[in-house]
C-alpha positions as CSV (number, residue, x, y, z in Angstrom):
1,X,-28.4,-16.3,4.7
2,X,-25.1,-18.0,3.5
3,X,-22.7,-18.6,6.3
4,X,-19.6,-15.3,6.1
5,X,-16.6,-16.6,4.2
6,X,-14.2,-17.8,6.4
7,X,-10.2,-17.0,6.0
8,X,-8.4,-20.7,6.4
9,X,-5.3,-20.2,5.8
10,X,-2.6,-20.4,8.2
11,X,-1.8,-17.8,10.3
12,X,1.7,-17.3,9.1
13,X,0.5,-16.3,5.8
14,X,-2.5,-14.5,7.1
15,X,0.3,-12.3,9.0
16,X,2.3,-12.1,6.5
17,X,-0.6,-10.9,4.2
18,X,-0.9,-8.1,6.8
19,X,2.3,-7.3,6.7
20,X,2.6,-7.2,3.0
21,X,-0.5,-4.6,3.1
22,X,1.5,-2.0,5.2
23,X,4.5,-2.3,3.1
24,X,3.0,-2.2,-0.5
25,X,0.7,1.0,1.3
26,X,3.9,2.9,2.4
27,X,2.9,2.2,6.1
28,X,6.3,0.4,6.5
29,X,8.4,2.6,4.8
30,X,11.3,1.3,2.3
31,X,14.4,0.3,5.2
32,X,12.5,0.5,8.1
33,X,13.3,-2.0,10.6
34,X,10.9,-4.6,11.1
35,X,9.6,-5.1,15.0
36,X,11.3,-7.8,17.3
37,X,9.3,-11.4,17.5
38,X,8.2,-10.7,20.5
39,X,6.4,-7.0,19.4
40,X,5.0,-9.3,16.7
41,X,3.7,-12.0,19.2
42,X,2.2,-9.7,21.2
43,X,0.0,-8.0,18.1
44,X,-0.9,-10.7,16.3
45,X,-0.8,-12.7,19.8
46,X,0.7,-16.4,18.5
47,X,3.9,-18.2,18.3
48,X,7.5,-17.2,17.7
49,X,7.5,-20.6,15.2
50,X,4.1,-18.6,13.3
51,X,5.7,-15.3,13.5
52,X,9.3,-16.4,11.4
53,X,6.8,-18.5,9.1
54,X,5.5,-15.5,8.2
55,X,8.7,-13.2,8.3
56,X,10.2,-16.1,6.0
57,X,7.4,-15.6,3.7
58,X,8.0,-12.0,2.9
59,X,11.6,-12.4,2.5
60,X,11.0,-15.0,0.5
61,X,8.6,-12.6,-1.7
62,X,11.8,-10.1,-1.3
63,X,9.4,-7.4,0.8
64,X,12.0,-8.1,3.5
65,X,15.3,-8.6,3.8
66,X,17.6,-10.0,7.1
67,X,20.9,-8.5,7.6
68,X,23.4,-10.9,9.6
69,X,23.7,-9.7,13.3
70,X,21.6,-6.4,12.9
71,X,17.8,-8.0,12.1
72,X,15.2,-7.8,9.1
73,X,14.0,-4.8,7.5
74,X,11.7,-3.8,4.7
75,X,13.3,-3.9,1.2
76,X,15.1,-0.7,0.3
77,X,12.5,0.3,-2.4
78,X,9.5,1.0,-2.5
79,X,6.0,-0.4,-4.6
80,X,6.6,1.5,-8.0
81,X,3.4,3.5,-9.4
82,X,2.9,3.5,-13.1
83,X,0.3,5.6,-15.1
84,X,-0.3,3.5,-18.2
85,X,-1.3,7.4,-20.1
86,X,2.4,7.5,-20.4
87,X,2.3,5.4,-23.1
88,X,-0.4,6.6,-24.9
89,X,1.2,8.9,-26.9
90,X,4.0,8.7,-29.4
91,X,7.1,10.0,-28.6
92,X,8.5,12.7,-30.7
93,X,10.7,12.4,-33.8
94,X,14.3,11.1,-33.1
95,X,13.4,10.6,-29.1
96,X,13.1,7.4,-27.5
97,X,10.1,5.1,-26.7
98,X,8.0,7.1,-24.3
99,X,8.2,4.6,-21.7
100,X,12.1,4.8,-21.7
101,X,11.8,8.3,-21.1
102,X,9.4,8.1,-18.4
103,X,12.0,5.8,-16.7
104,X,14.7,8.6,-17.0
105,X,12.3,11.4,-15.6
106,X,12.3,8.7,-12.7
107,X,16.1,8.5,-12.5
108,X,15.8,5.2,-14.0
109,X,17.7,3.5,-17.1
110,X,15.5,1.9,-19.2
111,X,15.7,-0.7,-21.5
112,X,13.8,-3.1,-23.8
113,X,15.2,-6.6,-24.9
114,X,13.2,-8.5,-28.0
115,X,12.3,-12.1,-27.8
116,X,10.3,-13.0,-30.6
117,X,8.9,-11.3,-33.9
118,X,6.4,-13.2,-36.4
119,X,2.6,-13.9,-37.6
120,X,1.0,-15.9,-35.3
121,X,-2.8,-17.4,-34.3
122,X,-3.7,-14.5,-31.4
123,X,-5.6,-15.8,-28.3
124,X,-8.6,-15.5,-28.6
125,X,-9.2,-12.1,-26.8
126,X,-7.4,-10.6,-29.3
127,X,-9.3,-12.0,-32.2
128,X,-11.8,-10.6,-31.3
129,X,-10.0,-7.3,-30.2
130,X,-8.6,-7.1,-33.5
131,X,-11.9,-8.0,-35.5
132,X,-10.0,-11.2,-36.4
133,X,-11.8,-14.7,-38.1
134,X,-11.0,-17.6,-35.9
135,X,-7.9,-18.9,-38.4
136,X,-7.2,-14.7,-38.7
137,X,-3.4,-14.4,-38.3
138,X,-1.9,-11.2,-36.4
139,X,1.5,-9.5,-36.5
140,X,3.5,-10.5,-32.7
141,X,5.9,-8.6,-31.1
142,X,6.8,-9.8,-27.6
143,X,9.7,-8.5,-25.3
144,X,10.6,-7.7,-22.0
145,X,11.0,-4.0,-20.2
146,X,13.8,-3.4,-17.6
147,X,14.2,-0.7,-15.0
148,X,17.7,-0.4,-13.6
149,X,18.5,-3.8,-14.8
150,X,15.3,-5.6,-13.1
151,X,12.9,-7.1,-15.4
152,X,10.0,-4.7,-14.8
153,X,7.3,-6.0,-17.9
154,X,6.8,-8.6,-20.2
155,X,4.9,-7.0,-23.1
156,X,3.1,-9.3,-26.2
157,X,2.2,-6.6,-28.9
158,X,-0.6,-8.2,-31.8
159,X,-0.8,-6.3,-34.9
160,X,-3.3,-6.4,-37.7
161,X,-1.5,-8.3,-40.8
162,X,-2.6,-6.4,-42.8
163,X,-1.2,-3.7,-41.2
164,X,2.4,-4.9,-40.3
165,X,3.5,-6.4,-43.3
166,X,6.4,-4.8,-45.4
167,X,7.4,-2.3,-42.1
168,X,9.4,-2.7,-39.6
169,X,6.7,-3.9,-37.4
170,X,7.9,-7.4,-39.0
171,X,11.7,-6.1,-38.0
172,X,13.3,-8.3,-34.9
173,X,15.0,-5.2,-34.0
174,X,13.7,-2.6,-31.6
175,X,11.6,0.3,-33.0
176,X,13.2,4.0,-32.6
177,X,10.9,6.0,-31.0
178,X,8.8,2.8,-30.8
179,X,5.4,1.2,-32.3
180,X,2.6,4.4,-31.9
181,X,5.7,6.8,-33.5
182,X,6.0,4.2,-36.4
183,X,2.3,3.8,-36.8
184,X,1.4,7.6,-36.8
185,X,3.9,8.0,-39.7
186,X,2.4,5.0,-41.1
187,X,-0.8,7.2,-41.3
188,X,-2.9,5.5,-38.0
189,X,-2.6,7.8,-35.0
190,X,-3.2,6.6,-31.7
191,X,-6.7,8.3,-30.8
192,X,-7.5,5.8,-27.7
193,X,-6.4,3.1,-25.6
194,X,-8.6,1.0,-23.4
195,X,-7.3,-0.9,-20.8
196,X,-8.6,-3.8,-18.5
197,X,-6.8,-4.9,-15.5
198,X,-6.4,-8.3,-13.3
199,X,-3.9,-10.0,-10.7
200,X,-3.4,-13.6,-11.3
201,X,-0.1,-16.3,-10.7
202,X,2.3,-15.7,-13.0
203,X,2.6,-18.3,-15.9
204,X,5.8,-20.2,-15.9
205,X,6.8,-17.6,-18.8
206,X,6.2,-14.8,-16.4
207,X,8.2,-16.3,-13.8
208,X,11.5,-17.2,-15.7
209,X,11.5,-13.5,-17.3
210,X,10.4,-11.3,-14.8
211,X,12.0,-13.4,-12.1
212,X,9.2,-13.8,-9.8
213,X,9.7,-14.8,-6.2
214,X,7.8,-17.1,-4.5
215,X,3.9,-16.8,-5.2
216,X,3.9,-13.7,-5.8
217,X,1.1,-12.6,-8.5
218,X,1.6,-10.7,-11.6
219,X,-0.7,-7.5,-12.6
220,X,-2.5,-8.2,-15.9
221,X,-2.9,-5.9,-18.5
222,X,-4.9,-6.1,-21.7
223,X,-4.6,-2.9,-23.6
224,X,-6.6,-2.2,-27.0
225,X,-5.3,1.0,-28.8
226,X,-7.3,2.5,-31.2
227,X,-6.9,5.3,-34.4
228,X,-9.0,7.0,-36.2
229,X,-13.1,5.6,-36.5
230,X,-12.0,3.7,-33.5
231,X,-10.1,1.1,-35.6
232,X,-7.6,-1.3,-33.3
233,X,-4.3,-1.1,-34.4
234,X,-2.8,-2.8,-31.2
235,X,-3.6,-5.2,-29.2
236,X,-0.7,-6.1,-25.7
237,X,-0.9,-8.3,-22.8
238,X,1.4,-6.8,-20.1
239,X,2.5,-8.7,-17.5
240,X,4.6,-6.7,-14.3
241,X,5.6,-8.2,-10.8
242,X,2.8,-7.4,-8.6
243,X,5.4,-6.7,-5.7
244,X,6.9,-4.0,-7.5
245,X,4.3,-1.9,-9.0
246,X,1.1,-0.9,-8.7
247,X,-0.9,1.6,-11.3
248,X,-2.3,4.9,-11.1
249,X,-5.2,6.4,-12.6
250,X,-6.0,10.1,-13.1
251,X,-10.4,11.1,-14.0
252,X,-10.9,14.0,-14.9
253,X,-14.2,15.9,-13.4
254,X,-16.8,15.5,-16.0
C-alpha cells in the first residue's frame, strides 16, 4: 500500500487554511471577532510567531481585517453564492442583462465594463466547443463584471463567425439586455447551457482585473450554451475571486 499523503506545509498556512474553511463556511460569521493568540495557541497548540504567520496570511487574502487598538476580525462580508441558471435565460425586452438584475434583487449595483471586441484564434477548448477547424476564427467579447464597485468576474465570450458578423455582437459597446436577448431575436434561443467548473491561480490577467490578493485562487468556469438541435452559439471562460464567491447548484428529483 502507498504510504498516506502527507500535508508539508507549514503550520502557519495549514492554520490559516483552517481558518479560512470556517470563514468561507459561515462558521465565523462576517465581523466576528477573531480569538486572542493565546485561545489560538492553545487549539492549534504552537507558537505565538506561527499563530500571526497565519493571521497575517488571511489578512493578507482580505478574510480578516485588524483594527488599530481593538484586534482582528473577520471581513465584514460574507462568501457570495451565485447560481449560474441566472444567466441562462434572456432577459426580457427593454430590461437589463439578467445578471445585472440579479445583482439588484441582491441590493447590489451592477455593472459591466468592455475590454476588447474582435475575431480571434479561440483556445483550443473552444474550437472544439464551437465545432471549429484548427485555423477556424471565433467572434470575442471579453469584459469584466462589478458588484458594488469590486471586480466580481472576468468573462471571455467566443462566438461562431459566422454567426456574429454584421450585429452588434461585433459592436465594442455593451449589449442592451445583453448577448442571449440579442441572439434570441437573432432567431437562436438559448435551449441549454453546460457548465464545467475548476479552482486554479489566477493568471496575471486575472489578478490585475479582478484584483486578487495574495494567492488566492480563482473559480474557473467554462460555459457552452446551446440553441436549438443543440447547436453552440456561445462559448465563455469566467473567472471570479475564489474568496468571494462560491456557486450554487439546484437538481431537481428525477
Amino acid at each position: 500500500m502507498p504510504e498516506p499523503h502527507k500535508d508539508e506545509r507549514p503550520l502557519g498556512e495549514r492554520i490559516a487554511a483552517e481558518i479560512r474553511k470556517l470563514i468561507m463556511s459561515g462558521d465565523w460569521e462576517p465581523g466576528r471577532k477573531v480569538p486572542t493568540n493565546e485561545e489560538l495557541r492553545s487549539q492549534f497548540k504552537t507558537s505565538n510567531v506561527t499563530i500571526q504567520r497565519a493571521l497575517q496570511i488571511l489578512k493578507d487574502e482580505k478574510f480578516l481585517e485588524g483594527k488599530s487598538g481593538v484586534g482582528v476580525f473577520v471581513r465584514s462580508e460574507g462568501a457570495q453564492a451565485i447560481k449560474p441558471a441566472h444567466s441562462l435565460r434572456p432577459s426580457e425586452p427593454g430590461q437589463p442583462y439578467r445578471w445585472l438584475l440579479e445583482a439588484a434583487a441582491n441590493e447590489q449595483q451592477g455593472k459591466y465594463k468592455m475590454l476588447e471586441v474582435g475575431e480571434v484564434k479561440p483556445p483550443k477548448q473552444v474550437r472544439l466547443a464551437l465545432g471549429l477547424d484548427e485555423g477556424g476564427t471565433a467572434m470575442l467579447r471579453s469584459r469584466i463584471g462589478y458588484l458594488d464597485g469590486k471586480p466580481a468576474e472576468l468573462v471571455h465570450s467566443y462566438y461562431p463567425i459566422e454567426l456574429a458578423r454584421g450585429t452588434r455582437l461585433e459592436d465594442r459597446r455593451l449589449i442592451p439586455g445583453g448577448s442571449p436577448l440579442l441572439l434570441e431575436e437573432m432567431g437562436y434561443p438559448t435551449r441549454s447551457q453546460d457548465d464545467v467548473l475548476g479552482a486554479r491561480p489566477a493568471t496575471t490577467e486575472e489578478y490585475v482585473h479582478l484584483e486578487i490578493p495574495r494567492d488566492v485562487q480563482v473559480i474557473e468556469i467554462f460555459r457552452v450554451v446551446y440553441s436549438d438541435n443543440q447547436r453552440p452559439i456561445e462559448v465563455s471562460l469566467l473567472t471570479k475571486p475564489a474568496h468571494r464567491f462560491k456557486m450554487a447548484y439546484s437538481v431537481d428529483s428525477p
